[in-house]
VMD Tcl script that builds the backbone (N, CA, C; Angstrom):
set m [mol new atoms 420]
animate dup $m
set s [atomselect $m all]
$s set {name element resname resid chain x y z} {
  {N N UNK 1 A 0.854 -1.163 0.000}
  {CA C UNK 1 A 0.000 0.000 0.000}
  {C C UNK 1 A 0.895 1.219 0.000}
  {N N UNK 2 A 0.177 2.449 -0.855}
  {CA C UNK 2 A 1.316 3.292 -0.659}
  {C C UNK 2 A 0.189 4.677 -0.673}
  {N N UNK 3 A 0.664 5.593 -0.118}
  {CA C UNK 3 A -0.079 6.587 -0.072}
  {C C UNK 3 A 1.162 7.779 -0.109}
  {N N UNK 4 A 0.638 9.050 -0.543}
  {CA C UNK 4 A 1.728 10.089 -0.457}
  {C C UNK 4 A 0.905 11.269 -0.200}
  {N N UNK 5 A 1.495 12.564 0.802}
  {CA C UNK 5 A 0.765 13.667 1.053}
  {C C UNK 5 A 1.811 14.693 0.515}
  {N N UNK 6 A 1.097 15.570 -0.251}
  {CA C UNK 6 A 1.560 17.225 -0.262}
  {C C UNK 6 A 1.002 18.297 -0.485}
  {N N UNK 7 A 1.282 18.889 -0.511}
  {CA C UNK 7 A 0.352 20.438 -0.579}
  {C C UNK 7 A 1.636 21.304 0.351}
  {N N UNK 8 A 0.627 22.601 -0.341}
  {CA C UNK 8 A 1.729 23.839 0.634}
  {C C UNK 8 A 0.922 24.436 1.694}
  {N N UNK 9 A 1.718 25.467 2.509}
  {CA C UNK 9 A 0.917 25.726 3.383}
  {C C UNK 9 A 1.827 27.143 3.472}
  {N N UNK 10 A 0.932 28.118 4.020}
  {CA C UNK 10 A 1.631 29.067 4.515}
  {C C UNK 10 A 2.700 29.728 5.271}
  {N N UNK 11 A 3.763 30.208 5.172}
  {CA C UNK 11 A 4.997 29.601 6.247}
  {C C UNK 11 A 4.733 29.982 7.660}
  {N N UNK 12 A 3.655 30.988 8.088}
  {CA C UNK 12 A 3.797 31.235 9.559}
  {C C UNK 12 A 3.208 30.108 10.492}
  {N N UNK 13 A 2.535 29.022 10.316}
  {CA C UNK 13 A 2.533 27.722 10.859}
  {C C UNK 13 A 3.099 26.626 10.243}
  {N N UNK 14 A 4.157 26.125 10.684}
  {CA C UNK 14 A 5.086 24.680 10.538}
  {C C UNK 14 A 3.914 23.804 10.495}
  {N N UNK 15 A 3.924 23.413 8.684}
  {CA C UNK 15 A 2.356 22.107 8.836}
  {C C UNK 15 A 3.017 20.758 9.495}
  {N N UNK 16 A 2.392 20.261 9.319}
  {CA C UNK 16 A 3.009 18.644 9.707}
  {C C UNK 16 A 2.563 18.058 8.959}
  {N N UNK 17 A 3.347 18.187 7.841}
  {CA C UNK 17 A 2.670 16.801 6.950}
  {C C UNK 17 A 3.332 15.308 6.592}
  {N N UNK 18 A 3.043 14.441 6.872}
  {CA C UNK 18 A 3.612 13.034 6.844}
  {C C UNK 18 A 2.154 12.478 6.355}
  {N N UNK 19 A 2.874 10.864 6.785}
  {CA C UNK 19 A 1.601 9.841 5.969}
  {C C UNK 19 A 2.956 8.135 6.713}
  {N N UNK 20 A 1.732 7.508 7.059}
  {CA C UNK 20 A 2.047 6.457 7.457}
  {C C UNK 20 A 1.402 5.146 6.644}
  {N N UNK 21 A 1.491 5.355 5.545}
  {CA C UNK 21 A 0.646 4.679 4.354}
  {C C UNK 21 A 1.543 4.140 3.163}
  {N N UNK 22 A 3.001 4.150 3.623}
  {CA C UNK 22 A 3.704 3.403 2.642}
  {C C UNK 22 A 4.430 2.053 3.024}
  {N N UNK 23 A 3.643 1.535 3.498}
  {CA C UNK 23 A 4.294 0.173 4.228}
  {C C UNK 23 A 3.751 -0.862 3.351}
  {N N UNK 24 A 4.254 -1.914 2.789}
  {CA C UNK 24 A 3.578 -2.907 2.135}
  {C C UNK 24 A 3.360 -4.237 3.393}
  {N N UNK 25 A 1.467 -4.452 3.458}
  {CA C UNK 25 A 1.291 -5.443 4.171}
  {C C UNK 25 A 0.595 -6.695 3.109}
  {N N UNK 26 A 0.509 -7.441 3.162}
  {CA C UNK 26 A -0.067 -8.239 2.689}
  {C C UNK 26 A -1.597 -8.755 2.952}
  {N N UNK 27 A -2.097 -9.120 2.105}
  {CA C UNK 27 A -3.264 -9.018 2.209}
  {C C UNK 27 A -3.728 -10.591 3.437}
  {N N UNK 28 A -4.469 -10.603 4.604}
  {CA C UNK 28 A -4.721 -11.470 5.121}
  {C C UNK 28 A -6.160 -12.100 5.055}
  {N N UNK 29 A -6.179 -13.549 5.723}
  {CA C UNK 29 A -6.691 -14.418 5.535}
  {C C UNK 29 A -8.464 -13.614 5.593}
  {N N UNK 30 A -9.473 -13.949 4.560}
  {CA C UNK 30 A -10.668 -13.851 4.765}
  {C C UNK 30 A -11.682 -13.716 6.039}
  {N N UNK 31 A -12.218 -12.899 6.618}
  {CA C UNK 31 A -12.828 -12.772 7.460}
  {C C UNK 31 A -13.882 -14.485 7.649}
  {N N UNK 32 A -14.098 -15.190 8.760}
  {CA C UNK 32 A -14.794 -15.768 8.649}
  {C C UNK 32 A -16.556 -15.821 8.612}
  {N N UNK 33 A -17.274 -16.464 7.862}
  {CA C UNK 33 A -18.485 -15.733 7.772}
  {C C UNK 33 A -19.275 -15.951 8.969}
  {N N UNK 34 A -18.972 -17.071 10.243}
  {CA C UNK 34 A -19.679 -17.024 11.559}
  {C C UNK 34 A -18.572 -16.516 12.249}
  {N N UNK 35 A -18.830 -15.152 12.819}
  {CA C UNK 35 A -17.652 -14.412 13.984}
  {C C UNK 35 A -18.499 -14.000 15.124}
  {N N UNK 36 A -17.543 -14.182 15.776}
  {CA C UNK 36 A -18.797 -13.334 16.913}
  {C C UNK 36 A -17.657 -12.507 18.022}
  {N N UNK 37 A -18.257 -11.349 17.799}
  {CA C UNK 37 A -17.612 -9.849 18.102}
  {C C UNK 37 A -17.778 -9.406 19.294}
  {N N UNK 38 A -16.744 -8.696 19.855}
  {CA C UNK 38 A -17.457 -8.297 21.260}
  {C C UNK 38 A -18.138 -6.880 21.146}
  {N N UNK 39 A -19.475 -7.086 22.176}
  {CA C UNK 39 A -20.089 -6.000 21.576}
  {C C UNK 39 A -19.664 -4.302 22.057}
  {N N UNK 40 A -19.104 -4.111 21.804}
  {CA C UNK 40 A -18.523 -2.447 21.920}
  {C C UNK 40 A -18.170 -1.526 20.707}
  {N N UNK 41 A -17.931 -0.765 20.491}
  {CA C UNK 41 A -18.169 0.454 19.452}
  {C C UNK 41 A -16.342 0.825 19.637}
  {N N UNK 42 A -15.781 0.334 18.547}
  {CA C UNK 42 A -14.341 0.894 18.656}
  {C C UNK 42 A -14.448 2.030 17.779}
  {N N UNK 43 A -13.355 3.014 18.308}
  {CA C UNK 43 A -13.024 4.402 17.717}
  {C C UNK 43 A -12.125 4.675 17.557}
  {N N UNK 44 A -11.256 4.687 16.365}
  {CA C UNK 44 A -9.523 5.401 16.304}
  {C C UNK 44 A -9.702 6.831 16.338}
  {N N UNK 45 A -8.965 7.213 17.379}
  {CA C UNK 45 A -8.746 8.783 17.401}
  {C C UNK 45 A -7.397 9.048 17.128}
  {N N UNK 46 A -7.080 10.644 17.362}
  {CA C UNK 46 A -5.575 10.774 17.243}
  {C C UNK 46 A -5.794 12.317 17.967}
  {N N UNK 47 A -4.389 12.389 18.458}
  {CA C UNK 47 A -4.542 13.343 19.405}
  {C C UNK 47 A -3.727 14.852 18.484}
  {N N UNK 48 A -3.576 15.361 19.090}
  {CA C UNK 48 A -2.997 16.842 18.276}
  {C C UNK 48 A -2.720 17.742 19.246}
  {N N UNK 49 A -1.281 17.786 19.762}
  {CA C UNK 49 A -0.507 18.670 20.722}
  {C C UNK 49 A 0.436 19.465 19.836}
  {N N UNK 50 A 0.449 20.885 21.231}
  {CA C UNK 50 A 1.755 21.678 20.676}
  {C C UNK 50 A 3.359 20.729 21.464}
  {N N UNK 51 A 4.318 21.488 21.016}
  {CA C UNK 51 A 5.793 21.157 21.546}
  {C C UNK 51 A 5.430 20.716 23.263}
  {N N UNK 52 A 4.749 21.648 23.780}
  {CA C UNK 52 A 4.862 21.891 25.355}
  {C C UNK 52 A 3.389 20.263 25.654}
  {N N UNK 53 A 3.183 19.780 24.851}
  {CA C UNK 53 A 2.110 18.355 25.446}
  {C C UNK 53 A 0.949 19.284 24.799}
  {N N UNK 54 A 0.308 20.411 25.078}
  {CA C UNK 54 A -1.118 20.802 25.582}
  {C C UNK 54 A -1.436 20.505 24.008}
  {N N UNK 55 A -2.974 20.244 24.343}
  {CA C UNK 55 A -3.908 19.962 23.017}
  {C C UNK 55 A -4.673 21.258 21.928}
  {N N UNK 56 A -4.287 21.434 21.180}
  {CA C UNK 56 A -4.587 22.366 20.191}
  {C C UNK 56 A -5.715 21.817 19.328}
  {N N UNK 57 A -6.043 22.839 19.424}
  {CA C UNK 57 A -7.958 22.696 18.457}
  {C C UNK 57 A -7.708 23.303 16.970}
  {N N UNK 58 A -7.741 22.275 16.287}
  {CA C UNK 58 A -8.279 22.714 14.991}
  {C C UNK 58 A -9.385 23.434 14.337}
  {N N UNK 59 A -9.146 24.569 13.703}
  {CA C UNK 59 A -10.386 25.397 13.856}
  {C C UNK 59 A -11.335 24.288 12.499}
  {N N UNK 60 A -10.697 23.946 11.657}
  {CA C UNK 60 A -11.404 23.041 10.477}
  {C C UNK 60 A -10.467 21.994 10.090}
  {N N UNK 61 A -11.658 21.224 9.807}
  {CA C UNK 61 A -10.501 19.641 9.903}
  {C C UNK 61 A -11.456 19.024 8.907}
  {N N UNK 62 A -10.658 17.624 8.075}
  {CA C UNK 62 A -11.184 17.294 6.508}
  {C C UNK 62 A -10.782 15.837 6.988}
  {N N UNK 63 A -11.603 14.916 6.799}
  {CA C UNK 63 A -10.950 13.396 6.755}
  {C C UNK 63 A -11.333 13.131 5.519}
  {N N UNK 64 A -10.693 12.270 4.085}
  {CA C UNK 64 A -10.699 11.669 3.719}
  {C C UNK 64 A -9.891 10.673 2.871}
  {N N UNK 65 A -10.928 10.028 2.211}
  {CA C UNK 65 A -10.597 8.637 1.966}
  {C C UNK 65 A -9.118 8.743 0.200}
  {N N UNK 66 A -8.349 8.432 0.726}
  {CA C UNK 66 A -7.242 8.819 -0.474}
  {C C UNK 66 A -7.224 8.037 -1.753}
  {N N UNK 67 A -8.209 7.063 -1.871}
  {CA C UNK 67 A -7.975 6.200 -2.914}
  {C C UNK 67 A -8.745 6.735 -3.905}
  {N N UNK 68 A -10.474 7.211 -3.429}
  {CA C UNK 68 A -11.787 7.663 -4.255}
  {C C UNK 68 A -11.453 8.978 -3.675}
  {N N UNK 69 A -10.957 9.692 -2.989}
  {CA C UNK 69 A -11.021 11.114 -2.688}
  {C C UNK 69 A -12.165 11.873 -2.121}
  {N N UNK 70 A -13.280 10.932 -1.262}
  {CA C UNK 70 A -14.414 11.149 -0.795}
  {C C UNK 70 A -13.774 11.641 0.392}
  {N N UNK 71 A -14.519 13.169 0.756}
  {CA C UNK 71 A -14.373 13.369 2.248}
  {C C UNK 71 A -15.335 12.701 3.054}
  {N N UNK 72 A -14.649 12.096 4.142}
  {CA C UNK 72 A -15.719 11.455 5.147}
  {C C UNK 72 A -16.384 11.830 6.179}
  {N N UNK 73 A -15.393 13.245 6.402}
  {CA C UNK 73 A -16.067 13.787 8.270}
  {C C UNK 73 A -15.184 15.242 7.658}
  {N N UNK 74 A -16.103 16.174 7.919}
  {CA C UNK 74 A -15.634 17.901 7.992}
  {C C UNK 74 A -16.091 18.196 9.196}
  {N N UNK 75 A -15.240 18.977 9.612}
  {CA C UNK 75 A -15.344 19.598 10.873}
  {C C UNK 75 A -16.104 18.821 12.086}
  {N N UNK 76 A -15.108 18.171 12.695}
  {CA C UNK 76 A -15.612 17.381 13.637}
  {C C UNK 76 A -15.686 17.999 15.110}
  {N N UNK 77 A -16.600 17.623 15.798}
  {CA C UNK 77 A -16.551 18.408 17.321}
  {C C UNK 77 A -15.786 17.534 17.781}
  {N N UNK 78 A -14.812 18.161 18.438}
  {CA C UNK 78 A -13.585 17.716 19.623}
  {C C UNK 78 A -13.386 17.999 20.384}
  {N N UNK 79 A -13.428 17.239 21.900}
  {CA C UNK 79 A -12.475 17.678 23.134}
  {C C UNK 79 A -11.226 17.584 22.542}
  {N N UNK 80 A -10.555 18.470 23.470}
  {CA C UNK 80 A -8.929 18.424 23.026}
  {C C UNK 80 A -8.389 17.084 23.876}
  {N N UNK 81 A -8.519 16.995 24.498}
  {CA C UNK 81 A -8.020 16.046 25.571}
  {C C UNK 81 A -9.028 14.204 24.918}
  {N N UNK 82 A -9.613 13.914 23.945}
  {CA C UNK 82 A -9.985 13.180 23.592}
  {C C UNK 82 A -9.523 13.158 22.244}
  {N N UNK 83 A -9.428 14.022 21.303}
  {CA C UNK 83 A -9.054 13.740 19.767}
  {C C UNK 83 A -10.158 14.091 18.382}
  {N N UNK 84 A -9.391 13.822 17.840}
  {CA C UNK 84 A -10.102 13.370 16.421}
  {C C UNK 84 A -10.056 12.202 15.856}
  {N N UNK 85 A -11.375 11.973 15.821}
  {CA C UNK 85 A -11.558 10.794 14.843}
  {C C UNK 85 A -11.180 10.222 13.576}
  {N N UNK 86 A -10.355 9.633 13.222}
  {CA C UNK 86 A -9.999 9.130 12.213}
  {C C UNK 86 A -10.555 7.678 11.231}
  {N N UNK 87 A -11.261 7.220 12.325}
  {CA C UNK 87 A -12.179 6.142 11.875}
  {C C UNK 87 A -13.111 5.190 13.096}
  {N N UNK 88 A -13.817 4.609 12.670}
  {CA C UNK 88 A -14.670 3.922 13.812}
  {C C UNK 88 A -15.338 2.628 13.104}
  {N N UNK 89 A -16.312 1.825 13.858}
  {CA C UNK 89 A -16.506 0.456 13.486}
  {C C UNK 89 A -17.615 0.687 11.864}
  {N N UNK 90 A -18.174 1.474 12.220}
  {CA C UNK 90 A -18.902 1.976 10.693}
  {C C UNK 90 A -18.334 1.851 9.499}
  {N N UNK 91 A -17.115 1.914 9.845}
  {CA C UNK 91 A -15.823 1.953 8.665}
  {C C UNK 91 A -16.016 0.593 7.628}
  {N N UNK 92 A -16.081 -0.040 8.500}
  {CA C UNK 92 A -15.309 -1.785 8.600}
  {C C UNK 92 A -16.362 -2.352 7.406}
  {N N UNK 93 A -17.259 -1.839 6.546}
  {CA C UNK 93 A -18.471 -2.139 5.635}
  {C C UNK 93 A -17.267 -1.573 4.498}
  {N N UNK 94 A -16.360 -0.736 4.146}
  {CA C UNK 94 A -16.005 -0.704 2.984}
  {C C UNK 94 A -14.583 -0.329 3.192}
  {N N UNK 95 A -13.854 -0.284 4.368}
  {CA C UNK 95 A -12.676 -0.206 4.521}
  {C C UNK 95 A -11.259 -1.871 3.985}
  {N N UNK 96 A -10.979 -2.058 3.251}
  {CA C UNK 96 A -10.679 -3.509 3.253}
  {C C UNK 96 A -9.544 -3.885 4.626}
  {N N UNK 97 A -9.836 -5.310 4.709}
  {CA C UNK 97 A -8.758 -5.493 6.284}
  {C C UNK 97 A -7.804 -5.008 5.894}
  {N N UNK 98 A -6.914 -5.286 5.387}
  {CA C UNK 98 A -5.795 -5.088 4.974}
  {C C UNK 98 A -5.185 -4.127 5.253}
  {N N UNK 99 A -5.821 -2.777 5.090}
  {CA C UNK 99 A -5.877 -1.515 5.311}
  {C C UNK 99 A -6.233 -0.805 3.940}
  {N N UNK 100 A -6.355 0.740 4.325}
  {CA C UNK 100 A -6.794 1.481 3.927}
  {C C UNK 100 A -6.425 3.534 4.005}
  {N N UNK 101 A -5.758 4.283 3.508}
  {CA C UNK 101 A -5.308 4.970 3.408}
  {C C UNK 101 A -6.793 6.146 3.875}
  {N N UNK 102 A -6.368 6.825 4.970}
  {CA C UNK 102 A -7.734 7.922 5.333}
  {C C UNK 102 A -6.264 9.172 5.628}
  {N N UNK 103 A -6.974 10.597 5.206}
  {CA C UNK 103 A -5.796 11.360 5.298}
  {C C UNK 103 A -6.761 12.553 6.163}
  {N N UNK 104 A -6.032 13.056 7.514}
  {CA C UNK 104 A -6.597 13.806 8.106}
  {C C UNK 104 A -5.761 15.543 7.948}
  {N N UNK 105 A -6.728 16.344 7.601}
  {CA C UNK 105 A -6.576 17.745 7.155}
  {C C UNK 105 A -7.230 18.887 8.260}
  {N N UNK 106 A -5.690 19.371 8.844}
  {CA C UNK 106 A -6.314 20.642 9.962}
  {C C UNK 106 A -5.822 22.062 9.693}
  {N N UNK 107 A -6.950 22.821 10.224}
  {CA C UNK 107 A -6.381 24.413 9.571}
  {C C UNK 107 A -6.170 25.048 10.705}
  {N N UNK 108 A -5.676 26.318 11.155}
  {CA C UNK 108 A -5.596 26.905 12.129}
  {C C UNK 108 A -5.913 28.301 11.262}
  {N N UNK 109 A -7.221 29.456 11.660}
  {CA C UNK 109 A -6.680 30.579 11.208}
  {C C UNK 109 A -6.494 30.460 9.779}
  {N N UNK 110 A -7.400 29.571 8.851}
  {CA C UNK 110 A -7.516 29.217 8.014}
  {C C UNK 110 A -6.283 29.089 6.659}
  {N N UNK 111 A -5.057 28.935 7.527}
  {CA C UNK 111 A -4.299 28.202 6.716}
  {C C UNK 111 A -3.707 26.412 7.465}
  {N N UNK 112 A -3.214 25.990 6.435}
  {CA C UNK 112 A -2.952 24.521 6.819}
  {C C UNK 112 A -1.694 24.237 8.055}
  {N N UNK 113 A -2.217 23.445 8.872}
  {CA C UNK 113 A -1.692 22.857 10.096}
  {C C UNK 113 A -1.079 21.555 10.056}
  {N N UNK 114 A -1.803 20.875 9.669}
  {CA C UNK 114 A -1.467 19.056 9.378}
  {C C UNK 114 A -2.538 18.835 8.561}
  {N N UNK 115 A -1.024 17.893 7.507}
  {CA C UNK 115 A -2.037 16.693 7.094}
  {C C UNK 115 A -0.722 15.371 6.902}
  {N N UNK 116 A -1.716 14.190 8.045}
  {CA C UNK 116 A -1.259 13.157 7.833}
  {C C UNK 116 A -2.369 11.887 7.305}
  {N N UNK 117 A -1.761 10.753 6.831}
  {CA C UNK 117 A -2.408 9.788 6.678}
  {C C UNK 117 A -2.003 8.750 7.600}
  {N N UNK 118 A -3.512 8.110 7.456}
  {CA C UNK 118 A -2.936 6.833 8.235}
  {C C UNK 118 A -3.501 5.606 7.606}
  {N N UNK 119 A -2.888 4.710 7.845}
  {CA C UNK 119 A -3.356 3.111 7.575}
  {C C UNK 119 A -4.143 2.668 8.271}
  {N N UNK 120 A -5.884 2.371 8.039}
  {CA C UNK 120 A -6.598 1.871 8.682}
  {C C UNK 120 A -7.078 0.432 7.846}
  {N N UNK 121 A -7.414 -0.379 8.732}
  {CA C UNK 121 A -7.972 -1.656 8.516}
  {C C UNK 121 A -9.403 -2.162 9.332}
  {N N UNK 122 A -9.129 -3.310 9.153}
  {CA C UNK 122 A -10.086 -3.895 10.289}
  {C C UNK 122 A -9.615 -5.686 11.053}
  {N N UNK 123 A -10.661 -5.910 12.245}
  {CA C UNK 123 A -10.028 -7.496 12.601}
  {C C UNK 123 A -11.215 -8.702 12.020}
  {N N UNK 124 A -12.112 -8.015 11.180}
  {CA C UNK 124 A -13.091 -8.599 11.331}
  {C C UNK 124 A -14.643 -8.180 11.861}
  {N N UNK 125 A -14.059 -7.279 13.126}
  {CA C UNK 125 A -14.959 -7.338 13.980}
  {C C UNK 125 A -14.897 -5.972 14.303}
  {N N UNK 126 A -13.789 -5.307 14.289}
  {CA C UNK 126 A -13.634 -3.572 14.607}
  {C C UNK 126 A -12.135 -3.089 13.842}
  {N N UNK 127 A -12.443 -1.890 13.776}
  {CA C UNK 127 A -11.628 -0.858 13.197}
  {C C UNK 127 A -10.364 -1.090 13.706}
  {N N UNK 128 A -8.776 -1.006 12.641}
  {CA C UNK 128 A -7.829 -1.302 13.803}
  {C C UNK 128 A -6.689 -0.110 12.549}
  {N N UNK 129 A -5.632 0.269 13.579}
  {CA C UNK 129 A -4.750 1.305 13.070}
  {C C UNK 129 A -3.632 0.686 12.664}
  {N N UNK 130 A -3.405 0.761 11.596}
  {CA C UNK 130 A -2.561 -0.614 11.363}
  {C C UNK 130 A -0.944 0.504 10.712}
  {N N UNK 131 A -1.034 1.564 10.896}
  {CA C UNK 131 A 0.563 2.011 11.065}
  {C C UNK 131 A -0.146 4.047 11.260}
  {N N UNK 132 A 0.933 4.615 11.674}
  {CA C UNK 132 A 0.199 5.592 12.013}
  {C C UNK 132 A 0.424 5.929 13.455}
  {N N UNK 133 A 0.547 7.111 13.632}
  {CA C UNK 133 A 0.552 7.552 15.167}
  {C C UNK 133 A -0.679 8.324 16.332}
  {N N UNK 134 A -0.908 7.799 17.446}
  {CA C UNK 134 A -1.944 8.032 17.998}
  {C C UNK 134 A -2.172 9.857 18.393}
  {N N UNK 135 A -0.666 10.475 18.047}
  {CA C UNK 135 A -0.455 12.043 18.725}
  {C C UNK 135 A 0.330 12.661 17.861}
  {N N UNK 136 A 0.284 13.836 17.279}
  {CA C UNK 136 A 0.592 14.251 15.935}
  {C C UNK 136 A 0.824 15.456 16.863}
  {N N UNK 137 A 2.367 16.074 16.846}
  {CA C UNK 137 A 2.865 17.328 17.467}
  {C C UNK 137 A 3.146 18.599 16.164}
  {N N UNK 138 A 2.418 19.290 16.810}
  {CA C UNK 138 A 2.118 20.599 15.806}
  {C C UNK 138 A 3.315 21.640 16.339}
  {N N UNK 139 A 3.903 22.550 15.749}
  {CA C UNK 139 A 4.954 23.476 15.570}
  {C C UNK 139 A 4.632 24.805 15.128}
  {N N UNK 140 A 3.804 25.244 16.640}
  {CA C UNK 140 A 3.386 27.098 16.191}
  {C C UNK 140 A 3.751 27.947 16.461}
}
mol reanalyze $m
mol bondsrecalc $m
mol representation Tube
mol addrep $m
């Protein structure tokens, strides 16, 4: 799988742009068609700090999908101290296990802040982050 991010951004905020979407995994074994899941609601988030730890709010934020270029979630409500969503069990209907390239887009002051991607998949049964980092440090 390979994914690549760029774009420019304005120089008075240091964007962060990376992508954790060039790893080649192989494709694994078929989901079985009797599973039985535990019942809870998984959620990949990701967090978004300055240098000093504290959590910075994105004033507008873009998730999407890098293969079809569908945005999936604009402007999401966030605690800072909880995250942004990057994917959840809803996913798992058209995300393939294997993974799947979702690229998250934040503005500050309406120029660009971050954009990273990440590798999402699934186990079968829930959403899983299959390369990618849970805390993305911003430089303002």
């Amino acid at each position: 799988m390979s994914c690549s991010d760029t774009d420019e951004a304005d120089p008075k905020i240091v964007p962060l742009i990376g992508s954790s979407c060039n790893e080649e995994i192989g494709a694994p074994d078929p989901c079985p068609d009797e599973i039985v899941c535990q019942l809870f609601y998984s959620v990949i988030r990701v967090s978004v700090v300055d240098e000093d730890g504290e959590p910075v709010i994105l004033d507008e934020t873009e998730l999407r999908d890098l293969d079809s270029g569908e945005v999936l979630a604009v402007d999401q409500t966030v605690e800072p101290e909880i995250g942004y969503v990057i994917a959840a069990d809803y996913m798992t209907d058209f995300l393939p296990r294997e993974g799947h390239c979702l690229q998250l887009t934040g503005y500050i002051n309406g120029q660009l802040a971050l954009q990273y991607s990440f590798l999402v998949g699934h186990d079968c049964c829930h959403v899983v982050l299959l390369a990618g980092p849970s805390t993305l440090t911003l430089t303002i």
